[in-house]
N, C-alpha and C positions, 0 to 999 in steps of 0.2 A: 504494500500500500504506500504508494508512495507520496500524495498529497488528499484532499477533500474529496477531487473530484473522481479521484481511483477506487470508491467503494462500489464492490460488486451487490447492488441489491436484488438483481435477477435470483441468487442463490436463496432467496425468501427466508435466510438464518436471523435469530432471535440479534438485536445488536443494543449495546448500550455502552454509552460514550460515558467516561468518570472524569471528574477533575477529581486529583488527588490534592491532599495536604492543602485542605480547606484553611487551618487553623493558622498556614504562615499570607497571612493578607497581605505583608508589606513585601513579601517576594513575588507574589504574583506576577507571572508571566501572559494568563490568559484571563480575557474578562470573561464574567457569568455569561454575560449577554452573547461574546463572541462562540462559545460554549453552546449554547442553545440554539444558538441560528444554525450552528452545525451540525447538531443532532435534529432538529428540523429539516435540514435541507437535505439531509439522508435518513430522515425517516425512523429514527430512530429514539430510545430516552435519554435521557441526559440527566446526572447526580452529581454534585460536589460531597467530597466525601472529606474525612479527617480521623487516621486511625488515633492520633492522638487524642484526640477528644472523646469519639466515638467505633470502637471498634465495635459495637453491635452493629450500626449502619452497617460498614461494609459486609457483616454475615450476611443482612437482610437481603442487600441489593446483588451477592452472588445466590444463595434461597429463590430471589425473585428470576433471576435469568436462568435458573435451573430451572423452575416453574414452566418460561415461556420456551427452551427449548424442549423439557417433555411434552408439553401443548406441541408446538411445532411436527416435534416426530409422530405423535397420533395424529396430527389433521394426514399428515405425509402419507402413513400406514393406511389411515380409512380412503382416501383416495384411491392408491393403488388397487384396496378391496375391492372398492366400488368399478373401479379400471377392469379387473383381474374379472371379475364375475360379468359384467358388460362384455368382455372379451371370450370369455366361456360361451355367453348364450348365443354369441354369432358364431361361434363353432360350433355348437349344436344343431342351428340352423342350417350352417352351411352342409353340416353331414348327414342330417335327417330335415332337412327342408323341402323344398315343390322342386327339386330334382328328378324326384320317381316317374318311371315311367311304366306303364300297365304291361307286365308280359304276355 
């Protein structure tokens, strides 16, 4: 990934952008605002986080994308189900469909 514009969101994968080390303000390097347009304009959530302060947050917010990638992999799974069995019944068809002819 080389800049903003090189995220692949065709891959449909769970994504969330972090600002780390919330709690040193005076080193800030990036703003909230710049932060959020980013995670906006790839679709994505966006969290400042601070293990110093709060190291539950960060449990939370890895908890939380574990969440949306098990989401992610079931929609994936039931898809394919639905694909797989759609794909079965036109082979059925195709092998016992108005092919026959009266001997």
């Amino acid at each position: 990934m080389s800049g903003p514009g090189a995220w692949d969101r065709e891959a449909e994968v769970p994504i969330c952008l972090v600002g780390n080390k919330q709690d040193l303000c005076h080193a800030r390097q990036v703003c909230e605002e710049e932060g959020r347009a980013l995670a906006q304009e790839n679709k994505c959530h966006f969290q400042e986080v601070s293990a110093a302060e709060n190291y539950q947050e960060i449990a939370n917010l890895f908890t939380k994308l574990i969440r949306q990638v098990m989401e992610h992999l079931k929609l994936r799974a039931d898809r394919r189900r639905y694909s797989g069995s759609k794909s079965m019944a036109k082979l059925i068809n195709n092998v016992f469909g108005k092919r026959r002819k009266s001997v």
